[in-house]
TIRO-2110 file (N, C-alpha, C; in Angstrom, 1 decimal):
// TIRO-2110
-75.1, 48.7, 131.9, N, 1, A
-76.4, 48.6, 131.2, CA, 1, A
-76.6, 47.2, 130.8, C, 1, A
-78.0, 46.6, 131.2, N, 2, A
-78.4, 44.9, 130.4, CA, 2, A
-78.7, 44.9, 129.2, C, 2, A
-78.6, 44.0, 128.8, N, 3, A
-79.5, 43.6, 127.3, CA, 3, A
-80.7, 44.1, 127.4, C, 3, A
-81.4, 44.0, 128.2, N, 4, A
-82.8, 44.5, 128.3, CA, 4, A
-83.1, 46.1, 128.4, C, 4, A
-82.2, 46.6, 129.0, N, 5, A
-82.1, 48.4, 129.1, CA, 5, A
-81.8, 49.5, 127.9, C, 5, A
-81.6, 48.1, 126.6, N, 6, A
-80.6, 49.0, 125.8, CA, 6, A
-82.1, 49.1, 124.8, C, 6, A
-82.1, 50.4, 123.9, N, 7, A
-83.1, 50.5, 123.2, CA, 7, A
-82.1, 50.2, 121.6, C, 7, A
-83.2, 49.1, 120.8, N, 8, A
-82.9, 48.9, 119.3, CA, 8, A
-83.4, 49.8, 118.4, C, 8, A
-82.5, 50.0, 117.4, N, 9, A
-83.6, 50.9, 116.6, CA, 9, A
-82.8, 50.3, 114.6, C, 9, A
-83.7, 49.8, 114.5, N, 10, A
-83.1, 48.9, 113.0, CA, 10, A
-82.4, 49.8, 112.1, C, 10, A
-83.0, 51.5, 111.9, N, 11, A
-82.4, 52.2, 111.3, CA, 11, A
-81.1, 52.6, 111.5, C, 11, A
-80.9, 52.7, 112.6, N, 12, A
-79.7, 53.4, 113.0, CA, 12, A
-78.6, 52.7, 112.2, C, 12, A
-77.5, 53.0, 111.7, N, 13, A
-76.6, 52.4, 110.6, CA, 13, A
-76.0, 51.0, 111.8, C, 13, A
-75.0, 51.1, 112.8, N, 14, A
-74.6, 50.2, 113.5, CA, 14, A
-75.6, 49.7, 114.6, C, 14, A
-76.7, 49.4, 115.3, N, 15, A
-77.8, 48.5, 115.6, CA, 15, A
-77.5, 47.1, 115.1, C, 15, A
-77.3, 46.5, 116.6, N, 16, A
-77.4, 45.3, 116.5, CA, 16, A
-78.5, 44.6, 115.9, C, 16, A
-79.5, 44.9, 115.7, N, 17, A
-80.6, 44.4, 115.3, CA, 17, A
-80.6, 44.4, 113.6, C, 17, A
-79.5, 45.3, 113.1, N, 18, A
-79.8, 45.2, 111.8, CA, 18, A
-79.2, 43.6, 110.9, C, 18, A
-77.8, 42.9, 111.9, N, 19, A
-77.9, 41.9, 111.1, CA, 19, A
-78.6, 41.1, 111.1, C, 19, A
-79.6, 40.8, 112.3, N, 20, A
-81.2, 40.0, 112.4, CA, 20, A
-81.8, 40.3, 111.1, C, 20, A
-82.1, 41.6, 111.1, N, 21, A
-83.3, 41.8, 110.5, CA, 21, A
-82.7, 41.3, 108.4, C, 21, A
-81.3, 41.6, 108.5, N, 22, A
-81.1, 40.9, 106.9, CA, 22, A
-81.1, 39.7, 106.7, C, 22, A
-81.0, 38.6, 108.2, N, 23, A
-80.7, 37.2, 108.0, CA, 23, A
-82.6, 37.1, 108.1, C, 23, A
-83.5, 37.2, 109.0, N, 24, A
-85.1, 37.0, 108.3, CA, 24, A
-85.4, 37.6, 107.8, C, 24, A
-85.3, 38.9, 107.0, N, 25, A
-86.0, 39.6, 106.1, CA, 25, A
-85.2, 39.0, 104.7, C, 25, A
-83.8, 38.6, 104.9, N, 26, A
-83.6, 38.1, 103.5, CA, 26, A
-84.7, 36.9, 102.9, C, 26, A
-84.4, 36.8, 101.3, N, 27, A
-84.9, 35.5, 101.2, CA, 27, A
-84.9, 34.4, 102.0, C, 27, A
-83.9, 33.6, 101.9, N, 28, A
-84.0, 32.0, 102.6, CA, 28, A
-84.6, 32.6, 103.9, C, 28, A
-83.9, 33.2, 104.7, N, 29, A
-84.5, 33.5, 106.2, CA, 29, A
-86.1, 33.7, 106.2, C, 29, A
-86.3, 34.2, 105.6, N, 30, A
-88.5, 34.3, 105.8, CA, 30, A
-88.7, 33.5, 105.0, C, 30, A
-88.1, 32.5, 104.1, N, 31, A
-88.6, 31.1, 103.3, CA, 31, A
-88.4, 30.2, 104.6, C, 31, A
-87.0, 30.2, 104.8, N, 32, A
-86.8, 29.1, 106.0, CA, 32, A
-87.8, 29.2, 107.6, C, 32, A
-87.9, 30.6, 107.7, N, 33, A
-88.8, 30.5, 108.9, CA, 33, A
-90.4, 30.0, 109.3, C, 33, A
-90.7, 30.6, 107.4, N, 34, A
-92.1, 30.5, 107.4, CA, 34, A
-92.3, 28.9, 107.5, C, 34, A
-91.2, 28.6, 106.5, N, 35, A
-91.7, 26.6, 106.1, CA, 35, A
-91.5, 25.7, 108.1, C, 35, A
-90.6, 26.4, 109.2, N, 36, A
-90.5, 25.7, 109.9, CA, 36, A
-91.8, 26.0, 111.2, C, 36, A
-92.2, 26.8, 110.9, N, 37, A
-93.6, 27.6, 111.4, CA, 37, A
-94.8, 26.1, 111.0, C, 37, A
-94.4, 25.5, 110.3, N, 38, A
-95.6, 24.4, 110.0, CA, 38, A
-94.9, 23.1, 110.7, C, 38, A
-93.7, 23.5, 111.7, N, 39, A
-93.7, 22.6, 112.2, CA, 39, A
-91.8, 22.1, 112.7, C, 39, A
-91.5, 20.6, 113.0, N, 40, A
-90.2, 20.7, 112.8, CA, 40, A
-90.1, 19.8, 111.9, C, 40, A
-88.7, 20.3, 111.1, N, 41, A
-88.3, 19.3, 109.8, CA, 41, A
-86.7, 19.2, 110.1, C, 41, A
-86.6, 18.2, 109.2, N, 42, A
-85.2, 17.4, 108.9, CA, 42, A
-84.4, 18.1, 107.8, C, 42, A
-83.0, 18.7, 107.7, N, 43, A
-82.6, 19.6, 106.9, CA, 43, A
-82.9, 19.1, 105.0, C, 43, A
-83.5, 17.9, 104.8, N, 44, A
-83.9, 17.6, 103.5, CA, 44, A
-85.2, 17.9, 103.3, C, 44, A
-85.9, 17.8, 104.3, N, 45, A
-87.2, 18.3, 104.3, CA, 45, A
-87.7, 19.9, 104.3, C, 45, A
-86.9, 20.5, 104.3, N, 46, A
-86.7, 22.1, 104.5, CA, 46, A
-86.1, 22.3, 103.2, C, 46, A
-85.3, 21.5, 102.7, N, 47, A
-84.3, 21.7, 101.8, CA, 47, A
-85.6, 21.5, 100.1, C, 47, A
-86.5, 20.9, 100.5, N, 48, A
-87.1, 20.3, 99.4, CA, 48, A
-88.1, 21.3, 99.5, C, 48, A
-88.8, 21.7, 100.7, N, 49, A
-89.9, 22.8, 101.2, CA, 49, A
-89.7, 24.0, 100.4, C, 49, A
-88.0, 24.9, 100.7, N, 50, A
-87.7, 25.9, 100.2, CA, 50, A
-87.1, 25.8, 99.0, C, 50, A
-87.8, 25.5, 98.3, N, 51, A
-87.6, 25.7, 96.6, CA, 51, A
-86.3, 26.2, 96.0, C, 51, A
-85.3, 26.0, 95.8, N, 52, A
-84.3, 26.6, 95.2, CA, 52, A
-83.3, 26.8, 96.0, C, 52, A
-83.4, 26.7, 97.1, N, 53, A
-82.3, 27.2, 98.1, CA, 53, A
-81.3, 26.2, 97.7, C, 53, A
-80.0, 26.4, 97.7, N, 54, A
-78.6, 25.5, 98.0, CA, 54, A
-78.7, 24.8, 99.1, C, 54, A
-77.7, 23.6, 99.1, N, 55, A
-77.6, 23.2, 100.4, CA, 55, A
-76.8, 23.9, 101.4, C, 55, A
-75.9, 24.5, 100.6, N, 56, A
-75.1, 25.9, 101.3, CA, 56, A
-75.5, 26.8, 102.1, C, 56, A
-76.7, 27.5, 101.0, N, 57, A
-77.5, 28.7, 101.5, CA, 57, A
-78.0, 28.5, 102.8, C, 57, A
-78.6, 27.0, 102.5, N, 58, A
-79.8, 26.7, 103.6, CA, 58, A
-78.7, 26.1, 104.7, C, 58, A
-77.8, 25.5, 105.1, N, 59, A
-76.9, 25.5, 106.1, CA, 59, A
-76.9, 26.9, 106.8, C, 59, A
-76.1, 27.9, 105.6, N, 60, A
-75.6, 28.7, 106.3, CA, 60, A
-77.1, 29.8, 107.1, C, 60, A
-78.2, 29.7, 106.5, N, 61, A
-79.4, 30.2, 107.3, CA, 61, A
-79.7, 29.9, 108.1, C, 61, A
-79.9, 28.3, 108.5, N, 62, A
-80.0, 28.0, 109.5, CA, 62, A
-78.9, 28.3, 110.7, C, 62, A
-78.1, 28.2, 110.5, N, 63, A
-76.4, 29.1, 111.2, CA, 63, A
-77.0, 30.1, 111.9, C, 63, A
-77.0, 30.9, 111.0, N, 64, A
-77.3, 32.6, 111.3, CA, 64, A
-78.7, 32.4, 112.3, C, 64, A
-79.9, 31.5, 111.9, N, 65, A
-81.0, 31.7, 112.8, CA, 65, A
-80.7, 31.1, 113.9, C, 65, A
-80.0, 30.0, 113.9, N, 66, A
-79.2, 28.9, 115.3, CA, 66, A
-79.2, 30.1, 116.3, C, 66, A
-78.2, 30.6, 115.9, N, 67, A
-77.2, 32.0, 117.0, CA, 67, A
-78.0, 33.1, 116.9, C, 67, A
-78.6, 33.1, 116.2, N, 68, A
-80.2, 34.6, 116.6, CA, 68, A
-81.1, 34.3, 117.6, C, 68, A
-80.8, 32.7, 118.3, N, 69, A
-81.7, 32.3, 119.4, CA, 69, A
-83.5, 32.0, 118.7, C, 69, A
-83.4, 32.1, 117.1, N, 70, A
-84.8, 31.7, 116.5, CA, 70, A
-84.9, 30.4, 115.9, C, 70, A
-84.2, 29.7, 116.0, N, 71, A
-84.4, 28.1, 115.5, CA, 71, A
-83.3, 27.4, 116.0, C, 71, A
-83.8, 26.2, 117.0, N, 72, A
-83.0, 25.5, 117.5, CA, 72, A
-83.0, 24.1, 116.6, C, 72, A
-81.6, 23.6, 116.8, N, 73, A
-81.2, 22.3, 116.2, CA, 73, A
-80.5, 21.3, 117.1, C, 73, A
-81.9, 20.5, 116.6, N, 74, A
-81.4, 19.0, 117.3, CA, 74, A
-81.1, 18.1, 117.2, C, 74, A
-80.0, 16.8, 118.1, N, 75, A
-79.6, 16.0, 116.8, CA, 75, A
-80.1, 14.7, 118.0, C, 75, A
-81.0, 14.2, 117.4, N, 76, A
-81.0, 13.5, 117.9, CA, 76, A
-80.6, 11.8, 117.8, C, 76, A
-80.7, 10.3, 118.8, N, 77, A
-79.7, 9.7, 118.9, CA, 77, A
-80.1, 8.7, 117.8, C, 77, A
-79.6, 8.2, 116.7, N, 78, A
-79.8, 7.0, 115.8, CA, 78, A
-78.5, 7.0, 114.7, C, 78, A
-78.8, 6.3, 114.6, N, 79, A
-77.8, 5.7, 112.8, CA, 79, A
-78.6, 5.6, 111.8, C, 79, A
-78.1, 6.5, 111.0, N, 80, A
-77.2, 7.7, 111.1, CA, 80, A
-77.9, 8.8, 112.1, C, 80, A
-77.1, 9.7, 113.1, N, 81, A
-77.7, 10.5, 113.4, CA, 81, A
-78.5, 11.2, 112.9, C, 81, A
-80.1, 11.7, 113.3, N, 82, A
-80.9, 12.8, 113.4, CA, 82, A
-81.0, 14.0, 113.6, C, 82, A
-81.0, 14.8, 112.5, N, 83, A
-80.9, 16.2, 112.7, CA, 83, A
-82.2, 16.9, 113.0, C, 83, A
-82.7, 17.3, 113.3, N, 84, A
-84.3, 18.2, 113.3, CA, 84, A
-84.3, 19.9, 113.5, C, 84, A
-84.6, 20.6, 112.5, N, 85, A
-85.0, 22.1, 113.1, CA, 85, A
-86.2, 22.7, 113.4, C, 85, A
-86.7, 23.5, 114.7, N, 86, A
-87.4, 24.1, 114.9, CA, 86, A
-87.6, 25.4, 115.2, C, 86, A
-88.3, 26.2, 115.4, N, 87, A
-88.4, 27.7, 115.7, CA, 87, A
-88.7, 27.7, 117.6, C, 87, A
-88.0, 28.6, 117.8, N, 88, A
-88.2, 29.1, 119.4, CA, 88, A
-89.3, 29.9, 119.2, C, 88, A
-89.8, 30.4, 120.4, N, 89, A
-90.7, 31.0, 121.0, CA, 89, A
-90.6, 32.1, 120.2, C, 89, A
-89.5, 33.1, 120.6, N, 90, A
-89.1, 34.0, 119.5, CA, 90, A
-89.3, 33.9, 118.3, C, 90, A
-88.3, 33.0, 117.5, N, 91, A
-88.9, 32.4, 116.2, CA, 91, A
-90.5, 32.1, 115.6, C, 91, A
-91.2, 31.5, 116.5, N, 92, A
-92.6, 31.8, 116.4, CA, 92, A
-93.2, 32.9, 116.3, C, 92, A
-92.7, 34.0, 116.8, N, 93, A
-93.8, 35.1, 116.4, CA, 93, A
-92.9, 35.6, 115.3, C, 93, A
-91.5, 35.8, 115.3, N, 94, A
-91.1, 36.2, 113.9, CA, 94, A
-92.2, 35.8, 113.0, C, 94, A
-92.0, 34.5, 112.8, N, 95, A
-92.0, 33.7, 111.6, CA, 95, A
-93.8, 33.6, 111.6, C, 95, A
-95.1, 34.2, 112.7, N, 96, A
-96.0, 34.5, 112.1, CA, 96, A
-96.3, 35.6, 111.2, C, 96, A
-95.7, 36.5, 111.7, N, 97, A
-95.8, 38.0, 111.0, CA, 97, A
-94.7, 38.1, 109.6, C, 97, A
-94.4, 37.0, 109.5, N, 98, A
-93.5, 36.7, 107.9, CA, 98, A
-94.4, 35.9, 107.3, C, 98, A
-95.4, 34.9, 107.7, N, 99, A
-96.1, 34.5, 107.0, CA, 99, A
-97.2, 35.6, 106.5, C, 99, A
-97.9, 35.9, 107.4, N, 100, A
-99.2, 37.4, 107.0, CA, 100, A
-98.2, 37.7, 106.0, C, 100, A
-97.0, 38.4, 106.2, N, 101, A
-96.4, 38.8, 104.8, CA, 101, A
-95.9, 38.3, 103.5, C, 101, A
-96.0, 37.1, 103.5, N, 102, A
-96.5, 36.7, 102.3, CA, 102, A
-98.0, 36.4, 101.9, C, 102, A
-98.5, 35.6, 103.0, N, 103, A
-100.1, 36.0, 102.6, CA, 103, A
-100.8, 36.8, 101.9, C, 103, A
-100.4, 38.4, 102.3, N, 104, A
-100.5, 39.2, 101.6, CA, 104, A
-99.7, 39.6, 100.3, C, 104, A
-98.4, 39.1, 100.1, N, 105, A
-97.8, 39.7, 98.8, CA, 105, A
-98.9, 38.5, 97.8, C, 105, A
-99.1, 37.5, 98.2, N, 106, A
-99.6, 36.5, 97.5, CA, 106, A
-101.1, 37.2, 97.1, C, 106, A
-102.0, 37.5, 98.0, N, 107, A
-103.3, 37.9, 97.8, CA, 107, A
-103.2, 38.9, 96.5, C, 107, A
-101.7, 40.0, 96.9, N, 108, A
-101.9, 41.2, 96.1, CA, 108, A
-100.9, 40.8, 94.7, C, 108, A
-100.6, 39.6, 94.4, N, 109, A
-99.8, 39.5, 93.2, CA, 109, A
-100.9, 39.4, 92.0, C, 109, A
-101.8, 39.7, 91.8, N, 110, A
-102.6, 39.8, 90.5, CA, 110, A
-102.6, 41.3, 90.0, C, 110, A
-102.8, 42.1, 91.2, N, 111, A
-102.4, 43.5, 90.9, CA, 111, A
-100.9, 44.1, 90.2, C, 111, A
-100.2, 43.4, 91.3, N, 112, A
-99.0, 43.6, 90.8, CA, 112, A
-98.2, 42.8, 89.8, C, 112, A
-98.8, 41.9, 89.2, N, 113, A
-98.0, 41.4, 87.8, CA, 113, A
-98.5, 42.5, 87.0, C, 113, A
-100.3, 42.9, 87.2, N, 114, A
-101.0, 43.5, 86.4, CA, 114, A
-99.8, 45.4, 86.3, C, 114, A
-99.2, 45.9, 86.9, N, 115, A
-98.2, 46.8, 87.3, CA, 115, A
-97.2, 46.1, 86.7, C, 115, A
-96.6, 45.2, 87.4, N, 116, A
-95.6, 45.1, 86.3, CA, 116, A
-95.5, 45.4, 84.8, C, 116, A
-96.6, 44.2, 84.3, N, 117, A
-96.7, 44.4, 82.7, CA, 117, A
-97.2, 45.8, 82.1, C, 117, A
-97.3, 46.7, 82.9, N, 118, A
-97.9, 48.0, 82.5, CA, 118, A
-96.5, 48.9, 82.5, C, 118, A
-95.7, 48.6, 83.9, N, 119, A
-94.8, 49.6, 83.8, CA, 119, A
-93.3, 48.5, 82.1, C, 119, A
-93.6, 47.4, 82.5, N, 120, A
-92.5, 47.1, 80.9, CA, 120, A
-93.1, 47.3, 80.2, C, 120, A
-94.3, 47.4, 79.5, N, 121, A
-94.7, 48.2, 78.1, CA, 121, A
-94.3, 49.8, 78.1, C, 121, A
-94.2, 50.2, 79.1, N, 122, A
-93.9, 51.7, 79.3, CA, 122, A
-92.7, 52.1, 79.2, C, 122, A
-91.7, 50.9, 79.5, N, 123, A
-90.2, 51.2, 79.1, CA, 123, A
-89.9, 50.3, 78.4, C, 123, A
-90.7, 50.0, 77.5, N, 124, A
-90.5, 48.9, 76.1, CA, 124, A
-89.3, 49.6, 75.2, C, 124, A
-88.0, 49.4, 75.0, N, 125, A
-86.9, 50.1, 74.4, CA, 125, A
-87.6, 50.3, 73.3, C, 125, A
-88.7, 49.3, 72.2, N, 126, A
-89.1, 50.1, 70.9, CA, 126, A
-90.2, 51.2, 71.0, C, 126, A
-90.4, 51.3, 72.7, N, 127, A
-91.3, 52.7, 72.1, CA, 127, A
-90.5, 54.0, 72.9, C, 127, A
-89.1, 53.7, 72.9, N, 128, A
-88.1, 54.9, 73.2, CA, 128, A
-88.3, 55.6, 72.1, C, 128, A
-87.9, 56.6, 71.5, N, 129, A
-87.3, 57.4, 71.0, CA, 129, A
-86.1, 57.3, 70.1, C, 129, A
-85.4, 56.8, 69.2, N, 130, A
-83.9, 56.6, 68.7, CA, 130, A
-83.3, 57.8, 68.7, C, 130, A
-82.1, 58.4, 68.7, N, 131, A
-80.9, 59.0, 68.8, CA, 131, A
-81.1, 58.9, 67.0, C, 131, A
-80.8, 60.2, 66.2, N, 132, A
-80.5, 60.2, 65.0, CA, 132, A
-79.2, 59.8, 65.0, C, 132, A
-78.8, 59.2, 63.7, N, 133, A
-77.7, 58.8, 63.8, CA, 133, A
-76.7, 59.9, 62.9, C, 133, A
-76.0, 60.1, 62.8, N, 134, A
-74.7, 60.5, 62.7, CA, 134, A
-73.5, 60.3, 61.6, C, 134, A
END
């Protein structure tokens, strides 16, 4: 059987497709894909793009996307060498349909702070109940 003949299914517990989908649905991975979606950058320029990431983190995401076949790295020839990352073909359409998805958490975050601060007044520990004491 090819790669092409086999059917994925993300749910299924062992699917190959499930460690993809934790390396871009995690954090850095849909930070790192969306920021390279605007183009190709140099690992400090990604590094500065994605707010908070480690240099660790963001190594090792780029790692995991390298070998996913969704972002190629190039080095190219100067002193000091040139590093550059971009998104594949593949990577491209990932990393459109990860932007729409923040687009949208972004559009809908007024609602949902507005939810948040409703459900922590709701479990505000002073409007629990106390335990008599004893």
């Amino acid at each position: 059987m090819s790669y092409e003949e086999l059917v994925f299914d993300v749910f299924a517990r062992n699917c190959t497709s499930r460690p993809v989908m934790e390396t871009v649905a995690g954090r850095w991975g849909l930070l790192t894909m969306a920021a390279l979606r605007d183009g190709t950058h140099r690992f400090n320029e990604l590094r500065r793009r994605v707010d908070g990431v480690s240099e660790k983190m963001l190594s090792q995401t780029l790692h995991a996307l390298e070998r996913d076949g969704l972002v190629v790295r190039e080095v190219r020839s100067a002193i000091p060498p040139r590093v550059e990352y971009s998104l594949t073909d593949p990577g491209r359409r990932i990393a459109a349909k990860l932007t729409e998805l923040i687009e949208l958490l972004e559009a809908e975050m007024p609602g949902i702070t507005l939810a948040q601060a409703r459900y922590d007044t709701a479990k505000d520990p002073a409007d629990v109940p106390q335990q008599p004491q004893r």
